[in-house]
KELONU-165488 format. One record per atom (N, C-alpha, C, O): residue in one letter; atom name; y, x, z. Coordinates in Angstrom, 2 decimals. Each point is the difference from the previous one (the first is absolute). Layout:
aa,at,yy,xx,zz
a,CA,Y,X,Z;
...
END
This chain:
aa,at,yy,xx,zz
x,N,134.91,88.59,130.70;
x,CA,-0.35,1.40,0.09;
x,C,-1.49,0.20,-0.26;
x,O,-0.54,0.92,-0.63;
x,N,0.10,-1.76,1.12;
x,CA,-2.03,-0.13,0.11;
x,C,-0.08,0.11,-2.02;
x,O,-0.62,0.74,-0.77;
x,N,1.47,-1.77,0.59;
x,CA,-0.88,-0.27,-1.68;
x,C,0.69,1.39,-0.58;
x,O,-0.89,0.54,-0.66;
x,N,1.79,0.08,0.63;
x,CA,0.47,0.65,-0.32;
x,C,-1.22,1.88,-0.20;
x,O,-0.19,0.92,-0.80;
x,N,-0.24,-1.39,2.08;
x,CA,-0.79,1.27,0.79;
x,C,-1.82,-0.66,-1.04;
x,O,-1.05,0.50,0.42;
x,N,0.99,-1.13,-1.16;
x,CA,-1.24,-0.85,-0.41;
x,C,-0.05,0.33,-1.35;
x,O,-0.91,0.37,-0.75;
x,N,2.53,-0.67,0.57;
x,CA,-0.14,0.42,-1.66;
x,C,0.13,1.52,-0.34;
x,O,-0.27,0.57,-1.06;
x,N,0.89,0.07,2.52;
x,CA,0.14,1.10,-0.74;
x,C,-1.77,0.66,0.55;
x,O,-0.44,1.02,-0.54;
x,N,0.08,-1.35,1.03;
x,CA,-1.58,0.34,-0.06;
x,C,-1.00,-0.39,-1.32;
x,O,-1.15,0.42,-0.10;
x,N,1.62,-1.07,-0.61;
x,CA,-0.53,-0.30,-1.23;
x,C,0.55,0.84,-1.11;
x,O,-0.61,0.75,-0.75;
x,N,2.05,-1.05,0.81;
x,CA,0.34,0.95,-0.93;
x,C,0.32,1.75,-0.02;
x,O,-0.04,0.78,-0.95;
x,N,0.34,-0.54,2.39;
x,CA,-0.09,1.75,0.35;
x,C,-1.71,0.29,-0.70;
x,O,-0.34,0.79,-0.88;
x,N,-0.47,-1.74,1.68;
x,CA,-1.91,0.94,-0.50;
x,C,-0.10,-0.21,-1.69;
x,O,-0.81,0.58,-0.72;
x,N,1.71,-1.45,0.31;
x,CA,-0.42,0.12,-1.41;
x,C,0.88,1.10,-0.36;
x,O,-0.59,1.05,-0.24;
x,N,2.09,-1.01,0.13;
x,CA,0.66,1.60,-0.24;
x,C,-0.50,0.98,0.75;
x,O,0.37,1.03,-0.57;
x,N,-0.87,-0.79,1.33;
x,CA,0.23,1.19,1.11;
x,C,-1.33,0.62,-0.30;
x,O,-0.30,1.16,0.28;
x,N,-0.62,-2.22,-0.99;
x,CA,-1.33,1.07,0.12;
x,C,-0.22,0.24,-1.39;
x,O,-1.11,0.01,-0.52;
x,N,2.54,0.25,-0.26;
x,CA,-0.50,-0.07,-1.82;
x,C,-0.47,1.34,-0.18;
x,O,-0.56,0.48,-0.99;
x,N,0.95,0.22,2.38;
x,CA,-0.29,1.92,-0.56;
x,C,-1.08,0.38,0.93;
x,O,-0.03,1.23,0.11;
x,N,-0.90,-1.86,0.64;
x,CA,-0.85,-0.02,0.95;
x,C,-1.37,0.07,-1.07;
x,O,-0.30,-1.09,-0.50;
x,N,-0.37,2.05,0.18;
x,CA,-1.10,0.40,-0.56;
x,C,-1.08,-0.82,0.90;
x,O,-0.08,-0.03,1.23;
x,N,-0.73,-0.62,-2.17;
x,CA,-1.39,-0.67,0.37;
x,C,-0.29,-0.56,-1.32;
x,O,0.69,-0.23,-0.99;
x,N,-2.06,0.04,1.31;
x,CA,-0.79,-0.81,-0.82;
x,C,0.48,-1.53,-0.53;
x,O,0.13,-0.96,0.76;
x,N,0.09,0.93,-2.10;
x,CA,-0.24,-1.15,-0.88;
x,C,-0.36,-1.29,0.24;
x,O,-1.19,-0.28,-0.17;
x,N,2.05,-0.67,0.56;
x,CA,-0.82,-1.39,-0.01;
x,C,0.20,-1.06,-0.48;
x,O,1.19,-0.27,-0.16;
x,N,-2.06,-0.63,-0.22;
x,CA,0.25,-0.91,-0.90;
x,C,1.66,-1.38,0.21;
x,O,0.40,-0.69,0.93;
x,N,-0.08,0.86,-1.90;
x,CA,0.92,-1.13,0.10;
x,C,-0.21,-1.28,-0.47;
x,O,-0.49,-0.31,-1.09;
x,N,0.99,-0.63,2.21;
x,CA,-0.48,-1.32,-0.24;
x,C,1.34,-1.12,-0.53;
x,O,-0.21,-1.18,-0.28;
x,N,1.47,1.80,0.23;
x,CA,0.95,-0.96,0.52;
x,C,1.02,0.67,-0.83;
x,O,0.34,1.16,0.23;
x,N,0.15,-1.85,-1.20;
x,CA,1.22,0.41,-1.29;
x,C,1.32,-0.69,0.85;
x,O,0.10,-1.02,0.68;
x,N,0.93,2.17,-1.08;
x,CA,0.78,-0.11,0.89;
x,C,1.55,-0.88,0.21;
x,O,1.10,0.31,0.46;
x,N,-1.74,-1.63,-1.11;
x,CA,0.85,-1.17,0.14;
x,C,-0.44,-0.86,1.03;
x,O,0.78,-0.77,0.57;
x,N,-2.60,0.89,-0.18;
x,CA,-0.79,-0.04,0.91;
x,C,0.85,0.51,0.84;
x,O,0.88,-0.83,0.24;
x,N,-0.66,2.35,0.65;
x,CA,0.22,0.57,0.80;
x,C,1.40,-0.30,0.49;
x,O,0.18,-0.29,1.18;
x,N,0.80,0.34,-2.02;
x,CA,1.02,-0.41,-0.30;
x,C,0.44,-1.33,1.18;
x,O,0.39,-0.10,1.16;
x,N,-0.68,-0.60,-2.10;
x,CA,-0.18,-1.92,0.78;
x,C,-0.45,0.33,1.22;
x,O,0.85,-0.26,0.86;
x,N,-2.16,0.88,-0.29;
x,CA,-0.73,-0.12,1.18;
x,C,1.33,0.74,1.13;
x,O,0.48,-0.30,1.09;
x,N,-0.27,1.50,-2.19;
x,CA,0.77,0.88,1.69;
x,C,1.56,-0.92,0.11;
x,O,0.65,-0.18,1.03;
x,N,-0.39,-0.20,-2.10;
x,CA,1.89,-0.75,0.23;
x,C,-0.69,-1.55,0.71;
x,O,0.88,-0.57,0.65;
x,N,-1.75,0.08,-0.64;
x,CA,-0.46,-1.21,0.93;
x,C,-0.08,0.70,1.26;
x,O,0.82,-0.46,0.80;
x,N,-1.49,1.38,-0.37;
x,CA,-0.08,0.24,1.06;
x,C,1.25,0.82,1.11;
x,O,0.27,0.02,1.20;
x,N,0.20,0.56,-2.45;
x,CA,1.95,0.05,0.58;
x,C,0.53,-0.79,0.49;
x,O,0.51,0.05,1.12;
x,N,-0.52,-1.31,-2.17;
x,CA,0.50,-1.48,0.46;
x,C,0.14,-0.55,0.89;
x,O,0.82,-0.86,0.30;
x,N,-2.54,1.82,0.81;
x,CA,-0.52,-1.05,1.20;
x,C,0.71,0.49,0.79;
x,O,0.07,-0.49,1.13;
x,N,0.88,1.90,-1.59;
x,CA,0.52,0.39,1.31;
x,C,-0.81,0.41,1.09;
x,O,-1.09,0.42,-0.39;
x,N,1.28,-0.39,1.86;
x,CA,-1.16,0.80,1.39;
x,C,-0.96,-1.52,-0.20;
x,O,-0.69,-0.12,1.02;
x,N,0.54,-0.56,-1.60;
x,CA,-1.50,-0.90,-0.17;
x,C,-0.97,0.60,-0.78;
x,O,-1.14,-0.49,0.02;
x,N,1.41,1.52,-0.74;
x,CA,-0.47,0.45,-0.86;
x,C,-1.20,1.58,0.63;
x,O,-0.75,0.64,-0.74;
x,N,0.96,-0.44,2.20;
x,CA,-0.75,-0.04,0.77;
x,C,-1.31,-0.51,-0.05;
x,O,-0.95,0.78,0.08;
x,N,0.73,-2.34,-0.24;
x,CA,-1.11,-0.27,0.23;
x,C,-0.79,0.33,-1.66;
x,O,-1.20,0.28,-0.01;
x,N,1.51,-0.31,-0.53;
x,CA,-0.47,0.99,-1.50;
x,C,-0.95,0.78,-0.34;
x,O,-0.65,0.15,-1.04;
x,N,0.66,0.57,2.56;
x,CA,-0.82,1.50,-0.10;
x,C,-0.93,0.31,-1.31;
x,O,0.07,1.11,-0.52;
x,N,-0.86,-2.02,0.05;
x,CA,-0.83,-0.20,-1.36;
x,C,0.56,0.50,-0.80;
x,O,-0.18,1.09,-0.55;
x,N,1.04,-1.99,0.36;
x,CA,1.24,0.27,-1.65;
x,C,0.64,0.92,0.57;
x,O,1.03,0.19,-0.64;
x,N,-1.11,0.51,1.56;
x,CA,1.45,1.21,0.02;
x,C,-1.62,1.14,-0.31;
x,O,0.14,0.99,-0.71;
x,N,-1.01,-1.18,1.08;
x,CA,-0.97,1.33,0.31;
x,C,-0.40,-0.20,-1.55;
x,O,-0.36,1.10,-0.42;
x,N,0.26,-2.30,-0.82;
x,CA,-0.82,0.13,-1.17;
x,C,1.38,0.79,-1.34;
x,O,-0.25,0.86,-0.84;
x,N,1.57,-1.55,1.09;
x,CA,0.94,0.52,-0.11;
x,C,-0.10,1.21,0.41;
x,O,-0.75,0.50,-0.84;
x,N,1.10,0.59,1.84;
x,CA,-0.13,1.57,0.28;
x,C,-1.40,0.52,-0.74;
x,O,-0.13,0.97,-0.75;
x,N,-0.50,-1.56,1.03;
x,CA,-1.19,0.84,-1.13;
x,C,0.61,0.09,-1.51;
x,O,0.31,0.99,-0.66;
x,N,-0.26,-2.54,0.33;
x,CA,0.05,0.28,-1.35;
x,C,1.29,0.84,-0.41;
x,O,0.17,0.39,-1.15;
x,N,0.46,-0.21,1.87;
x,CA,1.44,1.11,-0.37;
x,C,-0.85,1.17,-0.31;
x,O,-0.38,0.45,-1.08;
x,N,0.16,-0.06,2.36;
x,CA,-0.95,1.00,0.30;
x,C,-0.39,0.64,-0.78;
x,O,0.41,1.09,-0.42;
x,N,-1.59,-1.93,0.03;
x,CA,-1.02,0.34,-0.93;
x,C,0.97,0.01,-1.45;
x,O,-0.76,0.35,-0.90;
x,N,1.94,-0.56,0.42;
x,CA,0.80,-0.14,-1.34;
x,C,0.60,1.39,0.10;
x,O,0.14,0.77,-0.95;
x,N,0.20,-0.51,2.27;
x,CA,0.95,0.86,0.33;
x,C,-1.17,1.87,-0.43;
x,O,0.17,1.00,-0.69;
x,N,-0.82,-1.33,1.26;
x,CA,-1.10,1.21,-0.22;
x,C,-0.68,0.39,-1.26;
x,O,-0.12,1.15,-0.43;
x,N,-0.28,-2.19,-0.08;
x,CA,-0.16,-0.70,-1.57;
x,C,0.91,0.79,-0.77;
x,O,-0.43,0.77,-0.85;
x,N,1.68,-0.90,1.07;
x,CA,1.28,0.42,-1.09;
x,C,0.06,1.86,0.54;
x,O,0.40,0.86,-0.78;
x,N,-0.82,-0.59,2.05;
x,CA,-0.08,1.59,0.09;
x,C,-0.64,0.28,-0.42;
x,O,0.28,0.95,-0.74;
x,N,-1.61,-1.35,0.72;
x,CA,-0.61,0.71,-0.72;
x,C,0.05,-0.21,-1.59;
x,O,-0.01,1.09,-0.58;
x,N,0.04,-1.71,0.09;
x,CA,0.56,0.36,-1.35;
x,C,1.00,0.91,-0.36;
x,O,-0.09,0.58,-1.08;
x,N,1.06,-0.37,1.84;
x,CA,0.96,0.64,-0.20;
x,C,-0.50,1.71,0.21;
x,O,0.23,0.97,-0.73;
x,N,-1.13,-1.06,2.27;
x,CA,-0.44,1.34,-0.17;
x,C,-1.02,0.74,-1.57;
x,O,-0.08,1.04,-0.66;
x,N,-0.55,-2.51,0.72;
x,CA,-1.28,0.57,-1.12;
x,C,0.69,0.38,-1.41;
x,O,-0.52,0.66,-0.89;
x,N,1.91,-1.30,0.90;
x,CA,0.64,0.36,-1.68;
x,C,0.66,1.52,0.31;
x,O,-0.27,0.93,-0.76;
x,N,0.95,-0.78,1.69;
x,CA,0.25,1.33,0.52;
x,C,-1.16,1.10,0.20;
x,O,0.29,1.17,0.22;
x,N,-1.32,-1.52,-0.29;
x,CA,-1.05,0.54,0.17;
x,C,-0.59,0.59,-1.59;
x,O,-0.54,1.06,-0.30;
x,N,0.87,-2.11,-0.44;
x,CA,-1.01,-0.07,-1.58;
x,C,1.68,0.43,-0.85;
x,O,0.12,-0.09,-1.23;
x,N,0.84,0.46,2.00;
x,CA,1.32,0.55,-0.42;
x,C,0.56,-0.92,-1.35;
x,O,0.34,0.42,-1.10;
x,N,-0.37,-1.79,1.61;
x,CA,0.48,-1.05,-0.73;
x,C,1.43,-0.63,0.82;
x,O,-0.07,0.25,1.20;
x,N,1.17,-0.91,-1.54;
x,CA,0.68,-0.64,0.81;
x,C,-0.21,-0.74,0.92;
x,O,-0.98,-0.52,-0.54;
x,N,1.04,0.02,1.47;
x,CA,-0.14,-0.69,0.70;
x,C,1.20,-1.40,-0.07;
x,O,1.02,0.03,-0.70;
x,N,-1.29,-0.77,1.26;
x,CA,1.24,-1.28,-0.20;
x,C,1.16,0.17,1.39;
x,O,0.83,-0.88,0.22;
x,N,-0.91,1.83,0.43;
x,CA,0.90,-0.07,1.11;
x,C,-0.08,1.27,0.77;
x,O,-1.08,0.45,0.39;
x,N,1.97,0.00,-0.21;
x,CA,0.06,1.54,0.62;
x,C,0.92,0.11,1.21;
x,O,1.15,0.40,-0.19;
x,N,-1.56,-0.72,1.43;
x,CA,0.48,-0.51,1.07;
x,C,0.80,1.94,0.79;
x,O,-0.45,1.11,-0.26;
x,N,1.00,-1.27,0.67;
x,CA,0.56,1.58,0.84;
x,C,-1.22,0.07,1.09;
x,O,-0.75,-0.89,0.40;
x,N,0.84,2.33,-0.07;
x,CA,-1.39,0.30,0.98;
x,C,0.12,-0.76,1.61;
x,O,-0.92,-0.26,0.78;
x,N,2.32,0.02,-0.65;
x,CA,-0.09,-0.46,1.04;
x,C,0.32,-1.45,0.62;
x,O,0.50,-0.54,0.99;
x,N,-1.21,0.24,-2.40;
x,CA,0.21,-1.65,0.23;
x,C,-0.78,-0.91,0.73;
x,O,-1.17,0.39,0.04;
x,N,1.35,-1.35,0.49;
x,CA,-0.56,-0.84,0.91;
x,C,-0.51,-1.39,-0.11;
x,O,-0.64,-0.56,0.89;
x,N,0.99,-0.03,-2.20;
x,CA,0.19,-1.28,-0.30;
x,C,0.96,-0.75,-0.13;
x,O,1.10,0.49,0.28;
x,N,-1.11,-1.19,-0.50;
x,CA,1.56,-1.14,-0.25;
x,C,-0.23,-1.01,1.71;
x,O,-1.04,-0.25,0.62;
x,N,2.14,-0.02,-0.41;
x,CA,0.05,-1.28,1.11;
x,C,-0.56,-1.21,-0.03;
x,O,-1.06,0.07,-0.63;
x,N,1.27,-1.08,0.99;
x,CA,-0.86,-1.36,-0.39;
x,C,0.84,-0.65,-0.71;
x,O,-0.26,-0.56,-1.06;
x,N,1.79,0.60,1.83;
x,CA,1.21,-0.93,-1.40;
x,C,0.14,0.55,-1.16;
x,O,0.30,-0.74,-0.94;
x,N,-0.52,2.51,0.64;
x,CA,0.24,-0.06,-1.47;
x,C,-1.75,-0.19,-1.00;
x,O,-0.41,-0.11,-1.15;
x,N,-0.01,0.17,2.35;
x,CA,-1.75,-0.25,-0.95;
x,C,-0.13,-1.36,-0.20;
x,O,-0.22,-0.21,-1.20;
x,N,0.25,-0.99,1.97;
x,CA,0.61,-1.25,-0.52;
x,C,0.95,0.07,-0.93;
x,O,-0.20,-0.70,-1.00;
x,N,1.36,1.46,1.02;
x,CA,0.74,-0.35,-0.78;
x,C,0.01,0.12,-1.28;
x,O,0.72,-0.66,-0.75;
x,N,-1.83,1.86,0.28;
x,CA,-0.11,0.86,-1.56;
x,C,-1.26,-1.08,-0.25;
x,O,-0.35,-0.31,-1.13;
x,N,-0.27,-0.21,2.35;
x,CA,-0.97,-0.74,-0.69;
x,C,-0.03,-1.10,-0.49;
x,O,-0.91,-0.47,-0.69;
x,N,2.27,-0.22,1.13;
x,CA,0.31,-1.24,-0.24;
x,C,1.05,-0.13,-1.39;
x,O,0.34,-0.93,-0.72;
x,N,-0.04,2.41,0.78;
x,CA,0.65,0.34,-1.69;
x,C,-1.03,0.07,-0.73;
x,O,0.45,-0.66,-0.94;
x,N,-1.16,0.85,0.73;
x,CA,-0.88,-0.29,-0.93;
x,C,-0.47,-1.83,-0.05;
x,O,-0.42,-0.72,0.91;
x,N,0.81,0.31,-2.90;
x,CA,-0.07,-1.04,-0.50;
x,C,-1.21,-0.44,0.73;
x,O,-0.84,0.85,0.30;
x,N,0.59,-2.68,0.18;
x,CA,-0.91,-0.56,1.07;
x,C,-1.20,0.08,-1.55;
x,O,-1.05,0.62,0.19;
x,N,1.30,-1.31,-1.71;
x,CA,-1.03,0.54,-1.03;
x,C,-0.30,1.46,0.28;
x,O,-1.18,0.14,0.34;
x,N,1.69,0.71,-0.37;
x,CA,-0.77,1.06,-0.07;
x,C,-0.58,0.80,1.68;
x,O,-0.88,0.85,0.08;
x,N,1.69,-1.46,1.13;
x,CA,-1.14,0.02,0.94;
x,C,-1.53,-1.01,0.18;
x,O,-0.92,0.17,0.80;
x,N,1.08,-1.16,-1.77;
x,CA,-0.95,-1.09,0.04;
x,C,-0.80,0.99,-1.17;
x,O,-1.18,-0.08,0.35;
x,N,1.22,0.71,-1.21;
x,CA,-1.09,0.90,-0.74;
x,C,-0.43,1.62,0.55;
x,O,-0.50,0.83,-0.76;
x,N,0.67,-0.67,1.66;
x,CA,0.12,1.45,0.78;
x,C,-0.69,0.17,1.01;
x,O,0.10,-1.02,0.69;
x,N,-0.70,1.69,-0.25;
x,CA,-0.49,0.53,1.42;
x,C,0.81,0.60,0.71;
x,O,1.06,0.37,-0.52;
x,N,-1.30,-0.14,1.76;
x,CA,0.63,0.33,0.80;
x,C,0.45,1.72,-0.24;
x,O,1.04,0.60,0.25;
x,N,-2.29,-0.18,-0.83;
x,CA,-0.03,1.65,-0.38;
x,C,0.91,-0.03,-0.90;
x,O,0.89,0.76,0.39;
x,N,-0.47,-1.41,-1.84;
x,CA,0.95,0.29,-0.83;
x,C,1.19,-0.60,0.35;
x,O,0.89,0.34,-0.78;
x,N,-0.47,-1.20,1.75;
x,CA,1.01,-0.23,0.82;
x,C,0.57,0.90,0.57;
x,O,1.21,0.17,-0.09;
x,N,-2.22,0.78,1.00;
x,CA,0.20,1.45,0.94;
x,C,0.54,1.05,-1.39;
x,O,1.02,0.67,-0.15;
x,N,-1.72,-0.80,-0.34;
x,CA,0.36,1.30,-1.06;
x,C,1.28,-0.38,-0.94;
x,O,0.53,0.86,-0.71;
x,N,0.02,-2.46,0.77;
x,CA,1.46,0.09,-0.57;
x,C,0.66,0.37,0.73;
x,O,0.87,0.80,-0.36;
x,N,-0.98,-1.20,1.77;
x,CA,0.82,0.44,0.79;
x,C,0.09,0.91,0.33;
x,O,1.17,0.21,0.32;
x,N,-1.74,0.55,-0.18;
x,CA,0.13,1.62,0.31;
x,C,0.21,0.40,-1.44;
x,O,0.65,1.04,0.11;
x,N,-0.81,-1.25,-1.27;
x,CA,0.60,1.17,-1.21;
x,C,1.62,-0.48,-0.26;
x,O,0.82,0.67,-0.62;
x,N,-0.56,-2.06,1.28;
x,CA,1.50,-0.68,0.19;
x,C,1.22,1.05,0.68;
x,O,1.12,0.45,-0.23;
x,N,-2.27,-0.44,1.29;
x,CA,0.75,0.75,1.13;
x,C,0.23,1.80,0.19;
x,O,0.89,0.58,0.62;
x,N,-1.97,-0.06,-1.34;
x,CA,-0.32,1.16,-0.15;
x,C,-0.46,0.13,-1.14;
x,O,-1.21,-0.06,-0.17;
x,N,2.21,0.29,-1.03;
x,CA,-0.72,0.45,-1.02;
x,C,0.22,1.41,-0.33;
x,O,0.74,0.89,0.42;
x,N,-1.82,-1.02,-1.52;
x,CA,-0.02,1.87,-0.08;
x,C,0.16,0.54,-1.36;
x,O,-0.44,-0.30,-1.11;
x,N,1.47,1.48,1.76;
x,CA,0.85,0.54,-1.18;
x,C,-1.13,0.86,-0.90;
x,O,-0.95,0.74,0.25;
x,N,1.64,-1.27,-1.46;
x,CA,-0.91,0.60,-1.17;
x,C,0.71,1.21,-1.19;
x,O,-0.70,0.47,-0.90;
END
């Protein structure tokens, strides 16, 4: 139940804060990186507890992917260009099993050439795309 409650703290802050407006921050970690780190730390199951590091550098970097991809999305809506994903107003994020899960659909070559931000933004134009 513990690892369960670990991963989904990694993976809820990376979905949950994709529509959470803030400031821009740099990404360090392409998301075959992120990938590997959060399904190891699933693995550990409630050991995965002692982690706190990798669960707190993991939630940022969602985070920071997740905010990254709003705002782009706002600024093309803004400059009245498409955007790559057009989510309903009262959306919340995806869960942690299907955000693992769309992330782990994506080819391990093409998460090994990707950031975490164009990871976020397949997945959300996957999941929510927008009618043209």
């Amino acid at each position: 139940m513990k690892g369960r409650f670990v991963l989904h703290l990694v993976t809820l802050a990376a979905a949950s804060l994709l529509l959470v407006p803030a400031a821009a921050s740099a990404q360090s970690m392409n998301a075959e990186e992120f990938y590997r780190r959060a399904t190891t730390l699933q693995k550990k199951g409630p050991m995965a507890l002692f982690s706190r590091g990798e669960i707190k550098l993991l939630t940022n970097e969602g985070a920071a992917a997740g905010r990254r991809a709003r705002e782009q999305r706002l600024a093309a809506l803004q400059a009245g260009t498409h955007p790559r994903y057009c989510p309903p107003q009262d959306v919340r994020g995806m869960d942690r099993s299907e955000f693992m899960t769309r992330l782990g659909a994506i080819p391990q070559a093409d998460r090994a050439r990707i950031d975490m931000l164009e990871a976020t933004n397949r997945l959300l134009a996957a999941k929510y795309p927008c009618k043209r």
